[in-house]
KOLLUMGU-185358 format. One line per 3 residues: number of its first residue (from 1); their letters; for each residue x, y, z of N, C-alpha, C. Coordinates in steps of 0.001 Angstrom, whole numbers, plus 500000, padded with zeros to 6 digits. Layout:
BEGIN
NUM) a) X Y Z X Y Z X Y Z | ... .
***
This chain:
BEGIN
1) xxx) 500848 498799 500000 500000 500000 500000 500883 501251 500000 | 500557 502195 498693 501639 503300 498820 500904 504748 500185 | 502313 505468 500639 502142 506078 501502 500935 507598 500958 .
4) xxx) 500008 507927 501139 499227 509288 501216 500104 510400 501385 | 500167 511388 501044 499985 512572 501819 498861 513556 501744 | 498782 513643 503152 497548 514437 503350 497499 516170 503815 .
7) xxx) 497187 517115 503524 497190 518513 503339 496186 518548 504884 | 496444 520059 504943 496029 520871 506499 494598 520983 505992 | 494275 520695 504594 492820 521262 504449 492148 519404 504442 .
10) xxx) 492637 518498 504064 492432 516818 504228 492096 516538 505247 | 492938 517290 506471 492775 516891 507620 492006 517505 508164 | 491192 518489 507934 490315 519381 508842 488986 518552 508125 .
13) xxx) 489143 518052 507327 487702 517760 506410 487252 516113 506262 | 488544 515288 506954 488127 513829 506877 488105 513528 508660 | 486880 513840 508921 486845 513351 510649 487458 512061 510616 .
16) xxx) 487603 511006 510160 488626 509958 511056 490307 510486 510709 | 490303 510980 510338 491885 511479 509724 492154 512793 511135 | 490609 513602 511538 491040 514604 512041 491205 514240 513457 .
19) xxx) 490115 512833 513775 490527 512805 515408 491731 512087 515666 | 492398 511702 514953 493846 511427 515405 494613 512471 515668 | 494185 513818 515630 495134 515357 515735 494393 515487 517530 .
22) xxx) 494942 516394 518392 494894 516584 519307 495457 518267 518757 | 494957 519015 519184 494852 520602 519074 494788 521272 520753 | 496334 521794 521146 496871 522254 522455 497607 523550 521943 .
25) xxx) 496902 524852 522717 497110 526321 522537 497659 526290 524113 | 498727 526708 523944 499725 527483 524654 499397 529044 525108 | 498362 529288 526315 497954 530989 526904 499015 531659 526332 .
28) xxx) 500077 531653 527430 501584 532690 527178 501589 533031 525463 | 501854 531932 524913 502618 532089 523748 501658 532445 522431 | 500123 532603 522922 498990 532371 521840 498925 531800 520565 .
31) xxx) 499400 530325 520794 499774 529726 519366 499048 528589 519634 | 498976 527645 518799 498390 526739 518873 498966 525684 517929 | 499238 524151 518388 499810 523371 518430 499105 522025 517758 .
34) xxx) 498858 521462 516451 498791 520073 515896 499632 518924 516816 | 498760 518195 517663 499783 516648 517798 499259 515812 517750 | 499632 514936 516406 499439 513460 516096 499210 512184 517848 .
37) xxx) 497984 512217 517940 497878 511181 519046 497028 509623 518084 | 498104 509234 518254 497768 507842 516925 498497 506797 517412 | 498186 505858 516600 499951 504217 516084 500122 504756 514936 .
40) xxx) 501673 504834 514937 502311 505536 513943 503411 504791 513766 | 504270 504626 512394 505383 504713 512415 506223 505656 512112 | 507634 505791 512480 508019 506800 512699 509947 506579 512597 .
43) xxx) 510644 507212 511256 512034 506875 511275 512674 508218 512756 | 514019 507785 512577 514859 508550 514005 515384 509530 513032 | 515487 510151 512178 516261 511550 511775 515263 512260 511217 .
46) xxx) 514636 512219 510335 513541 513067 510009 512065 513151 511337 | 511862 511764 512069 511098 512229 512637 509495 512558 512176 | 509589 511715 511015 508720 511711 510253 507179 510412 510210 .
49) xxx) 505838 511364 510688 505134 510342 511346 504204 509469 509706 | 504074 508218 509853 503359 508081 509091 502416 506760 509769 | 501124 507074 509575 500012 506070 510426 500172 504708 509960 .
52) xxx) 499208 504082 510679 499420 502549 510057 498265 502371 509134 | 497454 503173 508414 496918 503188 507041 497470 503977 506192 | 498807 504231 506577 499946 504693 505567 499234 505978 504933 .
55) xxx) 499008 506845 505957 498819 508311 505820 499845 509418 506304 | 500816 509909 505784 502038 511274 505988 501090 512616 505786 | 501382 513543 506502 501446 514898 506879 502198 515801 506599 .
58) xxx) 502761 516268 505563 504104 516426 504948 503884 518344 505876 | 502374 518564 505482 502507 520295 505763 502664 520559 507670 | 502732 519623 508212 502751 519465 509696 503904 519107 510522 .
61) xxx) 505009 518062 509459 506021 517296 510234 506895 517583 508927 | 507448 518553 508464 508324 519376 507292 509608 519842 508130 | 510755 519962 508112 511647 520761 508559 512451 520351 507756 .
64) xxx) 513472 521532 507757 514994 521665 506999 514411 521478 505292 | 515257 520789 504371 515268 520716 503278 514102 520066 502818 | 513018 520344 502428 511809 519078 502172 511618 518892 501123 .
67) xxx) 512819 519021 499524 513551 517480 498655 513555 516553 499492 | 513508 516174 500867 514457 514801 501161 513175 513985 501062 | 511800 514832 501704 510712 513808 502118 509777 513397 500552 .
70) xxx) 510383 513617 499184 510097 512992 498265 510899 511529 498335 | 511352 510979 499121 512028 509840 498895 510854 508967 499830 | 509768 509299 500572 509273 508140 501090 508378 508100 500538 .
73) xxx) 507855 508584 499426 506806 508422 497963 507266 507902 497189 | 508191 507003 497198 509103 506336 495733 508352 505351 496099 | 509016 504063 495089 507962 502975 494541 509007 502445 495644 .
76) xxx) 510479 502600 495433 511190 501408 496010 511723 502011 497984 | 511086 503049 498227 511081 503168 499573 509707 502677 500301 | 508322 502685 499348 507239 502375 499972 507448 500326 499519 .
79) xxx) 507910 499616 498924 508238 498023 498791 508975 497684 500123 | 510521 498672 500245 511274 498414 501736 510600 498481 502919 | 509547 499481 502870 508996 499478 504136 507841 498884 504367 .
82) xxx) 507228 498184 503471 505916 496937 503509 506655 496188 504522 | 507604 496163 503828 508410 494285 504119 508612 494658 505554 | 509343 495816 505486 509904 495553 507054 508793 495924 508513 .
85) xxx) 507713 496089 508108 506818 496863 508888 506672 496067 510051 | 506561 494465 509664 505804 493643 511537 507241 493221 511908 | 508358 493654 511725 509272 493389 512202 510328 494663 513018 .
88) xxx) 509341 495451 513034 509956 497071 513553 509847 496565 514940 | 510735 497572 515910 510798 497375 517164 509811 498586 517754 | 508794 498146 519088 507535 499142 519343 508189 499699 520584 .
91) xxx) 507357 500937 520557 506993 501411 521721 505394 501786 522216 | 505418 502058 523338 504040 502456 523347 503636 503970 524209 | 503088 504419 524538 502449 505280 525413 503722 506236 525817 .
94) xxx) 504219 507567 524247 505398 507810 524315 504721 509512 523630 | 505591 510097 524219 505574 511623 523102 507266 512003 522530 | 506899 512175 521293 508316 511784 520532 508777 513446 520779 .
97) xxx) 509539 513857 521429 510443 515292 521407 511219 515028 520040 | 512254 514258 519695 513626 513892 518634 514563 515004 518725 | 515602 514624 518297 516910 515697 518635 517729 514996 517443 .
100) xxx) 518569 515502 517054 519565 515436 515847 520128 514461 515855 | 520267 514051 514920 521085 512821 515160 522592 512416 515283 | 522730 513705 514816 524577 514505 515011 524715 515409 516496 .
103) xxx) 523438 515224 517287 523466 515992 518802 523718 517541 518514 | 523220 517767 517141 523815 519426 516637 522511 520418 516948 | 523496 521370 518132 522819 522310 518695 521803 523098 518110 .
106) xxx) 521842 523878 516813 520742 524324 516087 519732 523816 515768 | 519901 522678 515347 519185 521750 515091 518085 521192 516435 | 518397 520996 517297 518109 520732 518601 517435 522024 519086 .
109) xxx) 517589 523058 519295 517548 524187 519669 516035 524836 518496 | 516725 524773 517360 515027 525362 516468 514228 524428 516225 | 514799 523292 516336 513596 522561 515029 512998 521525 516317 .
112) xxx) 513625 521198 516939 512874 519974 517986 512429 520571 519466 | 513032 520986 519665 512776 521532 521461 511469 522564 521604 | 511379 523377 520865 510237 524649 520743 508963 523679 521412 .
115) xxx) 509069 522648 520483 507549 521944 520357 507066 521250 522027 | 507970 521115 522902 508106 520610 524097 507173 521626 525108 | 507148 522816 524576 506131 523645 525111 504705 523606 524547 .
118) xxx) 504425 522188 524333 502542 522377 523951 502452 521102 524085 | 503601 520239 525217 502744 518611 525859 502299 519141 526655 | 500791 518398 526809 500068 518302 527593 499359 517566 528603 .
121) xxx) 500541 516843 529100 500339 515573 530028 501118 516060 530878 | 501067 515418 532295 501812 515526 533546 502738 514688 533535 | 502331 513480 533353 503761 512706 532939 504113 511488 532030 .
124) xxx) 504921 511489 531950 505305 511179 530150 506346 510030 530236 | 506604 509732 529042 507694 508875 528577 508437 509847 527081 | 509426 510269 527228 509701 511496 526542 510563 510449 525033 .
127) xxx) 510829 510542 523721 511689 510037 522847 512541 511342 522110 | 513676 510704 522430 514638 511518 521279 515623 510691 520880 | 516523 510873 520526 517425 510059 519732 518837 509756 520848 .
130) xxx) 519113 508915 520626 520565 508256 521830 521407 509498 521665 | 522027 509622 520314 523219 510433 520452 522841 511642 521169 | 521495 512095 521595 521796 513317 522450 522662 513661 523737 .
133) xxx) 523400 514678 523662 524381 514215 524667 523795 514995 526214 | 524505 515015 527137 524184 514307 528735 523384 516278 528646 | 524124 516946 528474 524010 518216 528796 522640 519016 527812 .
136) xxx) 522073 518465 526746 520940 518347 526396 519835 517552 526943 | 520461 516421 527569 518935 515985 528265 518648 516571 529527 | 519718 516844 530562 519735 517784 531592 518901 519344 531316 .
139) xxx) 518836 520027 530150 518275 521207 529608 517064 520472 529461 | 516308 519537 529082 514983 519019 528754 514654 518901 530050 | 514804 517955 531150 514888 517735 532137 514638 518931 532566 .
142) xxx) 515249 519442 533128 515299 521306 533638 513727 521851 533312 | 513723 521772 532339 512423 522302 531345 511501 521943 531724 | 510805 520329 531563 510334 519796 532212 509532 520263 533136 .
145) xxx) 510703 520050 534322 510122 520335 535567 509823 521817 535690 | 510076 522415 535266 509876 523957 535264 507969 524170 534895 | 508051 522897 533722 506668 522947 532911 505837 521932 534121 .
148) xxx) 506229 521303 535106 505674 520416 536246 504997 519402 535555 | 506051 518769 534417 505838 517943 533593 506631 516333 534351 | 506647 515442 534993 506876 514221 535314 507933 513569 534164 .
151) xxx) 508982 512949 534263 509181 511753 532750 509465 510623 533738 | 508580 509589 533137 508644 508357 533712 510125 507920 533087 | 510239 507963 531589 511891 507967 531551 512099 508389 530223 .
154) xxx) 512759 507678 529756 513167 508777 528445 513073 507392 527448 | 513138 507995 525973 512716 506169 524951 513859 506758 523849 | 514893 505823 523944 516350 506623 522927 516156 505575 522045 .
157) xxx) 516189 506227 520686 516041 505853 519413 517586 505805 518493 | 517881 504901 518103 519074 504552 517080 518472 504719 515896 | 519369 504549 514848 518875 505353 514023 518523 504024 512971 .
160) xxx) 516739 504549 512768 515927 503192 512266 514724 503518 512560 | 513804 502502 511977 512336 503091 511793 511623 502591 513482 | 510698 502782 513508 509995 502135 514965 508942 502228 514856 .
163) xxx) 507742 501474 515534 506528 501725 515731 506284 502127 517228 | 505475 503326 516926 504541 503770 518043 503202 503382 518487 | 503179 503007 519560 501442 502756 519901 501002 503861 520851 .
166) xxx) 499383 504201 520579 499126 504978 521325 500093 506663 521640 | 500917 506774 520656 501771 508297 521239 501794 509148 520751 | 502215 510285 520814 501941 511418 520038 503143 512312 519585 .
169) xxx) 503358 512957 518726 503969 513505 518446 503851 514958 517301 | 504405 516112 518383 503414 517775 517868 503815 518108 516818 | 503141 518745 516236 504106 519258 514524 505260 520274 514521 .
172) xxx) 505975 520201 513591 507205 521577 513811 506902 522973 512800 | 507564 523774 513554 507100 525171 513371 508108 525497 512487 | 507411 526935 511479 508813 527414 510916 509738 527996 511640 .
175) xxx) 511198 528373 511578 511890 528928 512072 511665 529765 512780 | 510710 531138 511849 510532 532159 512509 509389 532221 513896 | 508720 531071 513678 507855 530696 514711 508761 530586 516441 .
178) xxx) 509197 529202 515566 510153 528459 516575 510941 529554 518004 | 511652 530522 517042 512570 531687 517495 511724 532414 518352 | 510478 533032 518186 508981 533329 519479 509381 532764 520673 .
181) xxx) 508962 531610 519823 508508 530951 521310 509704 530580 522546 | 511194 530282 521888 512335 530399 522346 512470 531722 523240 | 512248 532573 522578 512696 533938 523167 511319 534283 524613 .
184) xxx) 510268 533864 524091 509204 534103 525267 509142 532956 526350 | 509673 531954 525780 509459 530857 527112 510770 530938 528119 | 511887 531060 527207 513105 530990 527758 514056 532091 528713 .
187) xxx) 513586 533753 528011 514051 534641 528455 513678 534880 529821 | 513709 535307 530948 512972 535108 532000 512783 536683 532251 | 514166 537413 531352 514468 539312 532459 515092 539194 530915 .
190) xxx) 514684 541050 531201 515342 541373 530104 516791 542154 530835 | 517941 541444 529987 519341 542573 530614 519604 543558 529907 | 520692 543445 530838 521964 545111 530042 522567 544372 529498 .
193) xxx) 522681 545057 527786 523544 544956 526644 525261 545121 527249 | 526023 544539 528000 526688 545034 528628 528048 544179 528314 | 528122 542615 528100 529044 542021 527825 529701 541667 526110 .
196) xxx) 531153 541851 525934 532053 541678 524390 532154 539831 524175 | 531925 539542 523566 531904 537678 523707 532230 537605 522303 | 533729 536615 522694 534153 535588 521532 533716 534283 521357 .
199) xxx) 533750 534006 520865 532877 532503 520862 534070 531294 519959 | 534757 530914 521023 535587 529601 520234 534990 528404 519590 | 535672 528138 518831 535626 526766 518593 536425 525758 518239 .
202) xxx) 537659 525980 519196 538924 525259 519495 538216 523641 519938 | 538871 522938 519364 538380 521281 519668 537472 520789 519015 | 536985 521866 517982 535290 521363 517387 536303 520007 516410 .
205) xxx) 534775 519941 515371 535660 518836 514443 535869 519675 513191 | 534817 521010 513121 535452 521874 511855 535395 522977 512169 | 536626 523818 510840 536040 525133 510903 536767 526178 512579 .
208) xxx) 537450 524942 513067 538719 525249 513915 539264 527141 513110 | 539853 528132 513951 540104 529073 513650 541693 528766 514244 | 542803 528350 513361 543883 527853 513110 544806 528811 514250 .
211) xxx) 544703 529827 513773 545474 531116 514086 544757 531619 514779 | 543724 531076 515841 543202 531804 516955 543893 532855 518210 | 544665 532204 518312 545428 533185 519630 545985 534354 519039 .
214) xxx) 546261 534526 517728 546526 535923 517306 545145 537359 517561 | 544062 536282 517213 543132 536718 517011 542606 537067 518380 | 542480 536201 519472 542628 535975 520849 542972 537151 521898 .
217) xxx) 544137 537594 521246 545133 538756 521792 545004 539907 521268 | 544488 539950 520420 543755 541729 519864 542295 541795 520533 | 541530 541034 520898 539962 541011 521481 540109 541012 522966 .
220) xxx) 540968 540162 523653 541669 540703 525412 541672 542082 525118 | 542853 542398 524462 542776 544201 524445 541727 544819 524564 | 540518 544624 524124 539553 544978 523799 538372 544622 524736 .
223) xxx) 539046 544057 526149 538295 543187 527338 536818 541989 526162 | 537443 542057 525275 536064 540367 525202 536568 539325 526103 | 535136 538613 526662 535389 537437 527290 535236 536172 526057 .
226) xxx) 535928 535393 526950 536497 534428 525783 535610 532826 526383 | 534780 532422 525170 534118 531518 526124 534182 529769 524643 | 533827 528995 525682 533381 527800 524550 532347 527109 525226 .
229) xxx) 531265 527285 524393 530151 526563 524558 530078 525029 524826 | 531204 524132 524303 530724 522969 525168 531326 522550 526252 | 531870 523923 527166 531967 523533 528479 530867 524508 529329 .
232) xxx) 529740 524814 529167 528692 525464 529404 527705 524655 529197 | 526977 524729 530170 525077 524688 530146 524528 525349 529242 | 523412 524643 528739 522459 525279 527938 521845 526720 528564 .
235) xxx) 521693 526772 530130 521380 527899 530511 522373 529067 530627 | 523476 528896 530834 524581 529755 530756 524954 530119 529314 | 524792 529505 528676 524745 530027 527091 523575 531225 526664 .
238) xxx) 522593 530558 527595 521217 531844 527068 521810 532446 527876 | 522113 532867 529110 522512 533900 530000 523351 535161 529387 | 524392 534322 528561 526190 535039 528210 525163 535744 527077 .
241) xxx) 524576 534926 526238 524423 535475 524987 523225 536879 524936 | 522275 536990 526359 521071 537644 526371 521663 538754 526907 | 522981 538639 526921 523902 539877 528051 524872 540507 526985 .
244) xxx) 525033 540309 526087 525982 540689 525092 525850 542273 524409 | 526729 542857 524545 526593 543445 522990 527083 543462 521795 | 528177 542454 521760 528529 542485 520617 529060 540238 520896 .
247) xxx) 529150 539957 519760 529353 538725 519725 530205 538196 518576 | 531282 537871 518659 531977 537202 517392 532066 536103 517117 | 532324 534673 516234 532727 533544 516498 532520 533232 515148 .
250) xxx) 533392 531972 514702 533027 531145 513246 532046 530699 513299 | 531372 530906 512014 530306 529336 512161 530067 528064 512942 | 529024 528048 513564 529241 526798 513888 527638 527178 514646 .
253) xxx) 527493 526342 514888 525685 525818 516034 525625 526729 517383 | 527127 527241 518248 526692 527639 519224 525989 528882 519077 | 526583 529880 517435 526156 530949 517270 524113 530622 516951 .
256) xxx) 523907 529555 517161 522145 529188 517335 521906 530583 518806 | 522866 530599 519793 522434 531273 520690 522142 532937 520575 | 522296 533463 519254 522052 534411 519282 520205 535058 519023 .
259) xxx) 519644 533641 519204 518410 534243 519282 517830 534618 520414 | 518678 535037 521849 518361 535351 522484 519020 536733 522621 | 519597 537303 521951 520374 538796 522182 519585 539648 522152 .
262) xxx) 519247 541053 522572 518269 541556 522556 518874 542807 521185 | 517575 543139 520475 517647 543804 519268 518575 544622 519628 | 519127 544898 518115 520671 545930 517967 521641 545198 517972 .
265) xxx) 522341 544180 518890 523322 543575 519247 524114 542942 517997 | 525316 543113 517924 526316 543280 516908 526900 542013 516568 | 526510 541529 515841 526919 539957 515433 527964 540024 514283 .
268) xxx) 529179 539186 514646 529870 539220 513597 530726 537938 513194 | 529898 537443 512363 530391 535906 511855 531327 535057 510875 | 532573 534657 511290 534175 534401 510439 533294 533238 510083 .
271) xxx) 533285 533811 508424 532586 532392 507565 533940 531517 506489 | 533168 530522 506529 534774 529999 505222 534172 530688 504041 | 534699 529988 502781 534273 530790 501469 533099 529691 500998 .
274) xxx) 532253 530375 500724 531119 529071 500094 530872 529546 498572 | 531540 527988 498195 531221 527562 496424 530216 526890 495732 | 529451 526624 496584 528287 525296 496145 526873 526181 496154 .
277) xxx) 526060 525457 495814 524377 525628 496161 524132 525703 496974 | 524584 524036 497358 524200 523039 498472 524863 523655 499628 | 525606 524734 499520 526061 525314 500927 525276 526707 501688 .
280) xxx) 523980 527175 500635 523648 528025 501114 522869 528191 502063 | 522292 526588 502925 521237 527087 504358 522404 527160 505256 | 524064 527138 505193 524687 527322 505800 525125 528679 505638 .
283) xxx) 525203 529035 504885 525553 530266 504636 524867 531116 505207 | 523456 531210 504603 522585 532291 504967 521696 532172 506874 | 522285 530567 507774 520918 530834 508395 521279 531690 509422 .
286) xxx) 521996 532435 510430 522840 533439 511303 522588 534839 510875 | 522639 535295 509485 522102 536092 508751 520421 536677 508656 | 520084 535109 508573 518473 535101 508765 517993 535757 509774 .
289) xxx) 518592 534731 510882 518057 534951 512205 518254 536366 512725 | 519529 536857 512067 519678 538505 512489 518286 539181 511653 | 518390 539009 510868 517109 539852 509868 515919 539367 510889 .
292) xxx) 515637 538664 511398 513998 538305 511824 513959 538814 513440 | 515432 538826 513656 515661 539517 515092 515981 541267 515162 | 516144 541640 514360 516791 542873 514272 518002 542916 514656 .
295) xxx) 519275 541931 514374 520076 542168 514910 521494 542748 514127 | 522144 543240 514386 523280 544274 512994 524485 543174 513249 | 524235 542512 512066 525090 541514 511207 526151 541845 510634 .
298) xxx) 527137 541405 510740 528212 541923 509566 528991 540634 509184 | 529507 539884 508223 530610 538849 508203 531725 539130 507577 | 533209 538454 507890 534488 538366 507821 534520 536880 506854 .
301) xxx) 535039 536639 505789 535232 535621 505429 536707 535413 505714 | 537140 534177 506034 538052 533294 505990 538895 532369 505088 | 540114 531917 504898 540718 530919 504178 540760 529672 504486 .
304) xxx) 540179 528644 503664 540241 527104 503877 541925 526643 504501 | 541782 525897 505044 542569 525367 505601 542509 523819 505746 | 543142 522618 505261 542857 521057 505305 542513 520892 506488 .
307) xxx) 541629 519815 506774 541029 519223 507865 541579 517392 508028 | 542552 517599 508918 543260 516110 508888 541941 515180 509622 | 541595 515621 510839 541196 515382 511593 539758 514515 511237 .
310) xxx) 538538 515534 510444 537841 515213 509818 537842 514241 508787 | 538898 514412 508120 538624 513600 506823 538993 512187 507087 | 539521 511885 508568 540403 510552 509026 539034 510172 509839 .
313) xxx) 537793 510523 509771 536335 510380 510695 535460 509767 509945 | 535738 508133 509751 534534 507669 509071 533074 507341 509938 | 533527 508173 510988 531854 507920 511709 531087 508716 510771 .
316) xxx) 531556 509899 510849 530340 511535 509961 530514 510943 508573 | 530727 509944 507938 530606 509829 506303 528797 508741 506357 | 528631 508923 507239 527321 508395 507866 525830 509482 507035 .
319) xxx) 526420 510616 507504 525666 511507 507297 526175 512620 506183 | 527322 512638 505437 528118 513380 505139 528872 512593 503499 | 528237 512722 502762 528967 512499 501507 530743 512420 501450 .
322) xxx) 531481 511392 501132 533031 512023 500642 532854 513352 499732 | 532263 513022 498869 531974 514002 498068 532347 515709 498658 | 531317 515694 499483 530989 516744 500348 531789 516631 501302 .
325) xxx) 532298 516114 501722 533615 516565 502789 534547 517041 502327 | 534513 516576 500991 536059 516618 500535 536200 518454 499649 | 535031 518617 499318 535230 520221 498585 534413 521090 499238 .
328) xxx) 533814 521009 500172 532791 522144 500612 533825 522772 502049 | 534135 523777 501638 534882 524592 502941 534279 524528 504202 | 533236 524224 504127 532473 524191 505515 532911 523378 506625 .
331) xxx) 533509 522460 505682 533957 521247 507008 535503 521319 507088 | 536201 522530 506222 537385 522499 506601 537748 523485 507939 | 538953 523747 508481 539196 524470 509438 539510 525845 509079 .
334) xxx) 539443 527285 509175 539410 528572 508592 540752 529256 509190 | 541331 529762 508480 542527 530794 508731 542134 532329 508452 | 542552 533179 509335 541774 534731 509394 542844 535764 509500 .
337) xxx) 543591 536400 508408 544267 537396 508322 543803 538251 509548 | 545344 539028 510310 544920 539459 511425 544340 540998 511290 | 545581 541676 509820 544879 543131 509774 543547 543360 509294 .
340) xxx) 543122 542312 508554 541770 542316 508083 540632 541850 509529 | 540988 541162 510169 540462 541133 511326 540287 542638 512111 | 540981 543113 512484 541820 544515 513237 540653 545297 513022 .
343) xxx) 540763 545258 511230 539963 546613 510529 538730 545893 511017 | 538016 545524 510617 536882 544895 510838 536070 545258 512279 | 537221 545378 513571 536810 545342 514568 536459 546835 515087 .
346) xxx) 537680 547527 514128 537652 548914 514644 536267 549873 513819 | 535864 549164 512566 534484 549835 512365 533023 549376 513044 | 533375 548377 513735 532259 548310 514974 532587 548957 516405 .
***
């Protein structure tokens, strides 16, 4: 049986299609929330629900690139998944949160977590994916209880299809949604624009800033505090970043935290050089988020630099083309001329 997809107007208009939706408005946030309360199946990276009369929701459970979700309408993805269907591993009586499957902060941060503010149970059995790491489930946790939400325990997903019984799982928001509700649930006080923040990313796996301590030692001068996000809490990250006025750092996920800066605040992002298509939701999304925040953007591009480190990592060829490792600057490490740095700093 090939998979459906069914439209926001399908579902308002086929009552057995519609009472599987559960509809939860959030007072604070005045929004209102789609969640699939069904048996569903359901893969671990997309997160993508589809019933067991093989009905998808494409306008409800959409995020990031949605080319990809033409692949579970093919002839030879809907044959693979007949076969494998009574042999999936179940769960039951679960609300699916999901988190990245690379544990990557933006990702985690816009597209999955927002939605955690419109369960509506006291207590739960929560799902996200294993690789989330210790200091993301501690931030859920936190949350949680804040929301006087219970988790009987948590349901970690490897990466593979599963069946759900009985559980639910809420739809995802666009970005600009997402970023709301972040900023209204999370902010608690508004501060003083008061702190200079560099933002390392010494130890990452890309996109390393080679010649950092040159760079390092002109921004001391300049009293910035010098910080790295993965020796920080998720709450100390909103803290540093809601306190800022000005913020620098390469690319990378921690700069996700600038959706808490308050308008004006001076973002300035050391990008590599991007040659591809396929590199532009990297390119542009920091940019975005300044435009939808009001925040005064400026970027520094950088020089590629080889990535030993990476390219010797056949775990990420998991998710990550050779192809694409091998020519997209993104995953290499960046080198940053210092007078061009200098200038840069002195017209902010």
């Amino acid at each position: 049986m090939k998979i459906k997809d069914l439209n926001t107007q399908e579902i308002l208009n086929k009552k057995n299609i519609n009472s599987k939706f559960l509809s939860v408005f959030n007072d604070k946030l005045q929004l209102d929330c789609k969640v699939l309360k069904s048996n569903f199946f359901l893969d671990s990276f997309n997160f993508f629900p589809i019933t067991e009369d093989n009905n998808s929701f494409r306008d409800l459970f959409s995020w990031g690139d949605h080319s990809k979700y033409e692949n579970f309408y093919t002839t030879n993805f809907n044959k693979n998944f007949n076969e494998r269907k009574k042999n999936l591993k179940k769960f039951s009586n679960a609300i699916i949160l999901g988190s990245s499957t690379t544990d990557n902060y933006y990702r985690n941060m816009l597209t999955f977590f927002p939605r955690i503010f419109f369960i509506n149970e006291k207590e739960i059995n929560i799902a996200i994916h294993r690789n989330s790491s210790n200091k993301w489930r501690i931030f859920i946790s936190k949350i949680l209880e804040q929301l006087k939400i219970k988790i009987n325990k948590y349901v970690y997903l490897d990466d593979d299809f599963y069946i759900f019984k009985n559980s639910q799982i809420p739809q995802f928001f666009d970005e600009s949604v997402s970023i709301k509700i972040l900023k209204k649930c999370l902010l608690i006080e508004q501060k003083e624009k008061k702190l200079n923040v560099y933002v390392s990313r010494q130890n990452s796996q890309s996109r390393n800033l080679i010649n950092e301590e040159d760079i390092i030692d002109e921004m001391k001068s300049k009293n910035f505090m010098i910080i790295d996000t993965k020796n920080m809490s998720v709450f100390e990250q909103i803290d540093i970043f809601s306190s800022a006025k000005i913020i620098i750092g390469p690319t990378g996920s921690a700069l996700t935290n600038i959706i808490f800066c308050l308008e004006g605040t001076k973002i300035i992002e050391i990008v590599p050089k991007y040659n591809f298509g396929y590199e532009q939701s990297f390119k542009n999304r920091y940019s975005r988020i300044c435009n939808i925040l009001n925040l005064n953007y400026k970027f520094i591009e950088a020089d590629p630099v080889e990535n030993v480190k990476l390219n010797s990592n056949t775990e990420i060829e998991k998710f990550i083309s050779k192809k694409v490792l091998k020519e997209s600057n993104y995953y290499k490490d960046l080198l940053i001329k210092k007078n061009k740095f200098k200038n840069l700093i002195k017209s902010y």
